[in-house]
N, C-alpha and C positions, 0 to 999 in steps of 0.2 A: 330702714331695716324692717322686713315684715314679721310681724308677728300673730301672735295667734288669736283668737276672738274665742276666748276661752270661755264667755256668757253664752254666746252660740252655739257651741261645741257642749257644754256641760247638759244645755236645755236638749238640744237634739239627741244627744244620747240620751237622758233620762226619758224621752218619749220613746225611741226604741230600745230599750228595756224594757218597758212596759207591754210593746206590743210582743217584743220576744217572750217574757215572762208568761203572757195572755193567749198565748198559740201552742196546740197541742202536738203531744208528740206525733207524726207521721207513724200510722201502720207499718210503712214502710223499716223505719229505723227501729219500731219492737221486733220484728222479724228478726234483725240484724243482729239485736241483743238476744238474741237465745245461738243464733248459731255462733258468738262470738262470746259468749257468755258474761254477759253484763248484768248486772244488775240494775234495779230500775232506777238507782239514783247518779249511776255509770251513765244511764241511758240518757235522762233529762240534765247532767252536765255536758253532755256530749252537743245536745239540741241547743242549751244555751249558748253554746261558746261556739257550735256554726253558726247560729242564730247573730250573736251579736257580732260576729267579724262580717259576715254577709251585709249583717242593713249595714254598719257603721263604716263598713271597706269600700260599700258601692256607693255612698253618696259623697266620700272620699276620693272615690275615683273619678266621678261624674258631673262635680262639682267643690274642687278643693277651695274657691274661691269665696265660698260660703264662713269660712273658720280660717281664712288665713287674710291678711290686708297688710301692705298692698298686693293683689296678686299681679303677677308682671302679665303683658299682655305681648304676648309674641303671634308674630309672624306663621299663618299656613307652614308646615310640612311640608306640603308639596305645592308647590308654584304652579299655577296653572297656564 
């Protein structure tokens, strides 16, 4: 039955939080919050929480084999 490699998982996320936490908000996304009218702590929860589904979704995606054991090893999609 696989399970999860929850030492892995725990440490990889605590490094990107750290890098989430340590990157500033984008010009872009202050713009947003005045024509949407956010306030600045609207703002930097907003950065956080795309922040953290971003890095933690995409090395999820791109390698779920890192946090998960055993992972099954299938066969190409398309057969060549």
């Amino acid at each position: 039955m696989p399970t999860i490699k929850r030492d892995a998982l725990h440490a990889f996320i605590e490094r990107q939080l750290v890098t989430v936490e340590s990157t500033p908000v984008p010009p872009e996304l202050q713009d947003i919050s005045v024509q949407e009218q956010l306030t600045s702590d609207e703002v930097h929860a907003l950065w956080f929480g795309a922040g953290i589904a971003s890095q933690i979704g995409m090395a999820l995606a791109l390698d779920p084999s890192q946090f998960v054991e055993p992972w099954p090893v299938s066969a190409p999609l398309h057969a060549a």
